[in-house]
C-alpha positions in Angstrom: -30.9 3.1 -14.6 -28.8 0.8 -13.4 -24.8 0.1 -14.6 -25.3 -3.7 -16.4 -22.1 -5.9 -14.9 -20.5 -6.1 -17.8 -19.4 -2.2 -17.4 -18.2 -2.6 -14.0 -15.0 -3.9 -13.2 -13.5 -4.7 -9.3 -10.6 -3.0 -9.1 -9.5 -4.2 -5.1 -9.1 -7.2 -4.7 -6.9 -9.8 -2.4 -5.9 -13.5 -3.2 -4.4 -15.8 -0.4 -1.0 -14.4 -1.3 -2.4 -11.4 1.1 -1.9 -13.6 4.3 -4.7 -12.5 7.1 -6.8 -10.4 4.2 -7.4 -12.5 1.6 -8.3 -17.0 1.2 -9.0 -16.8 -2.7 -6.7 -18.4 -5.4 -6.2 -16.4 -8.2 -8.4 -18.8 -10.5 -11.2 -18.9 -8.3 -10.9 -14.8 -8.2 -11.3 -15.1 -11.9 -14.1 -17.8 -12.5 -16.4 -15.8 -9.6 -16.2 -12.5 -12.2 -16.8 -14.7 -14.7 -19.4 -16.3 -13.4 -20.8 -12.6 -12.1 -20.7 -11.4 -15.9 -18.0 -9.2 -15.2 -15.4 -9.1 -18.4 -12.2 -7.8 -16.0 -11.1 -7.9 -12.7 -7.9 -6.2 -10.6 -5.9 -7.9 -8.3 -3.8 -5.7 -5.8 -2.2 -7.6 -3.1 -0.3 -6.2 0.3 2.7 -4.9 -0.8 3.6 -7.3 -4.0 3.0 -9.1 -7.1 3.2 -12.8 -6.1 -0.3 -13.9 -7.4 -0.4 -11.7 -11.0 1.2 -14.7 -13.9 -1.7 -17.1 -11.7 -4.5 -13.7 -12.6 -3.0 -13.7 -16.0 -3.2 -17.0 -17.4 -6.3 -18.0 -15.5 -7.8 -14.8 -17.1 -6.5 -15.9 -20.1 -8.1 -19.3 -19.8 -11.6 -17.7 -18.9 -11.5 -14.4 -20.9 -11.4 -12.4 -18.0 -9.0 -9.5 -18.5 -6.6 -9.2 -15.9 -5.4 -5.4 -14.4 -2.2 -5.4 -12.6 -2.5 -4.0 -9.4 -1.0 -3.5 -5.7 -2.0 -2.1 -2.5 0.9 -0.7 -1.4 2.4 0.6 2.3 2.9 4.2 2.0 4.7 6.8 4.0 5.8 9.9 3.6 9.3 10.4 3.5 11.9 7.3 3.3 14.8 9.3 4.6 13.5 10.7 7.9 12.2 7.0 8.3 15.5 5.3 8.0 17.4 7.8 9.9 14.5 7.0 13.3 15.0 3.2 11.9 18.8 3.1 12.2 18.4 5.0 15.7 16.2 1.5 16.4 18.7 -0.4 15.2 21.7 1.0 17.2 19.8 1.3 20.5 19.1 -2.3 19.9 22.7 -3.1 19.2 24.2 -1.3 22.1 21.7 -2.3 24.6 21.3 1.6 26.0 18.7 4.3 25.1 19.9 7.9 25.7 21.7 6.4 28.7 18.7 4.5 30.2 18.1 1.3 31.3 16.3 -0.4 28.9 14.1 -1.8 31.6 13.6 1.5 32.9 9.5 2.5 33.0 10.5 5.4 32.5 12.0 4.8 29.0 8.5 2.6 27.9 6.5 5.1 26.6 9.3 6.8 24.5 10.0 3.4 22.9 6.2 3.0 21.7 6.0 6.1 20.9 9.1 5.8 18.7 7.5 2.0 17.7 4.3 3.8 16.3 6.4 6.2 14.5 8.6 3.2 12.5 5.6 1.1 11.8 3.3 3.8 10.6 2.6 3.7 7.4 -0.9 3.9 5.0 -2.2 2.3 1.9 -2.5 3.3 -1.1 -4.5 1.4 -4.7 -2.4 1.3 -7.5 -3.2 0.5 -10.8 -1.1 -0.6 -14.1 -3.0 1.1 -17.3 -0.4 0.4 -20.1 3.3 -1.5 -20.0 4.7 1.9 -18.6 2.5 1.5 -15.7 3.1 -2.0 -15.3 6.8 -1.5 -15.3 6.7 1.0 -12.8 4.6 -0.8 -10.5 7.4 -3.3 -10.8 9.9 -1.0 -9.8 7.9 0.6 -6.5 7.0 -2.8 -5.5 11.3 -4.1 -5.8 12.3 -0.9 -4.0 9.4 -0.8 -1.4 10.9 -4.5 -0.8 14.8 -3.0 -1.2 15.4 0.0 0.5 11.3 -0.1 2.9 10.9 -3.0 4.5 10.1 -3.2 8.5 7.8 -5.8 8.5 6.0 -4.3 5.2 7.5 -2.8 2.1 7.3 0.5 2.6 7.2 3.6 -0.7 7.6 7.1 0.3 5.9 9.9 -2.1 8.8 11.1 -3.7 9.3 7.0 -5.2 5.7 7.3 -5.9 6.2 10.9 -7.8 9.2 9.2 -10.0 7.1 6.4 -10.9 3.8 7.5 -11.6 3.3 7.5 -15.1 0.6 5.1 -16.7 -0.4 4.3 -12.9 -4.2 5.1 -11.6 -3.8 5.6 -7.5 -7.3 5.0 -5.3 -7.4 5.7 -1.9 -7.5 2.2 -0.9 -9.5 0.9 2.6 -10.6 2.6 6.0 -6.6 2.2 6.4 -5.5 4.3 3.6 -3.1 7.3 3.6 -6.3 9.8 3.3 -8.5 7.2 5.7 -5.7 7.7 8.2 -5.7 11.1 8.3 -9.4 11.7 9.0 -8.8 9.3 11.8 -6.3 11.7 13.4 -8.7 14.5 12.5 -11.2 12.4 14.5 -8.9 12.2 17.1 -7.9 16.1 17.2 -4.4 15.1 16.4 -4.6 17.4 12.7 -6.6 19.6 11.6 -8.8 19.5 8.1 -6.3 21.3 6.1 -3.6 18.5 6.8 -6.3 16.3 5.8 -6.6 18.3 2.3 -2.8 18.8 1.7 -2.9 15.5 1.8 -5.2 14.8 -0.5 -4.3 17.6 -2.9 -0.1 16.4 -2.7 -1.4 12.7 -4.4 -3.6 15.0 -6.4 -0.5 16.3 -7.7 1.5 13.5 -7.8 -0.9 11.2 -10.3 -3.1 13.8 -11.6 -6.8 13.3 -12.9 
């Protein structure tokens, strides 16, 4: 038998706010579940909360409850990143790479290889269930934006570990922290365990 609409709820969603992923304003978000007979509907942006008092009051105005949501840019350690981010940053400063030219071919495939490593990152679905949840949310998505960002807020596990009560994680899109390992088990580059760890370390981290 079949799950009526009413019980279902769609818990990924983008609004224009996520430039190159999403064109929907947060009303029209809302009226479409409306309209679908659903009775709630997530919104989880790239990396902030920009479109959630627009969810809130249009939900308000339709009786559509609103969950509070992100899809953040994860990574696994925020340390080790910083310290290959401020070696970036001083090469760039001094104009010299371990005594290279810059120009030198030589040097090119270290430098996108140390590119890939900076910008890597995975996402990760994050749900507010309760006003704890929602205030941490808050607090990843300032610090991802405080002490993470290269282009994207980045969050790091152990942020995610201090801040996880009241918050439900998903593993997000084919570009998700799990998604990207199985693409580097694809690509021989990990083995299925890694994949697992992986798995098992959010496991830990939210619970069930």
């Amino acid at each position: 038998m079949l799950t009526p609409l009413t019980e279902l709820s769609s818990l990924h969603n983008h609004s224009h706010f996520s430039v190159m992923d999403g064109i929907s304003l947060p009303d029209e978000m809302v009226l479409t579940a409306k309209e679908k007979g659903l009775r709630s509907i997530a919104i989880t942006d790239h990396g902030h909360a920009h479109a959630h008092a627009d969810v809130y009051l249009s939900g308000k105005r339709h009786g559509v409850r609103t969950i509070f949501g992100v899809e953040a840019y994860v990574i696994h350690d925020l340390d080790e990143w910083h310290v290959l981010k401020d070696r970036v940053d001083l090469e760039r400063k001094t104009g010299d790479r371990d005594s290279n030219d810059i120009g030198d071919d030589r040097d090119a495939p270290v430098a996108a290889d140390v590119g890939r490593k900076l910008r890597k990152k995975g996402h990760l679905v994050l749900l507010a269930c309760n006003r704890v949840g929602l205030s941490n949310l808050y607090r990843l998505v300032y610090d991802s934006h405080r002490v993470g960002f290269y282009g994207k807020p980045r969050m790091d596990k152990k942020m995610l570990a201090a801040h996880a009560g009241g918050l439900v994680a998903s593993s997000a899109c084919m570009g998700g922290v799990i998604s990207n390992r199985c693409w580097e088990l694809q690509r021989g580059e990990c083995s299925w365990d890694d994949v697992v760890r992986e798995a098992r370390e959010f496991d830990e981290i939210f619970g069930r």
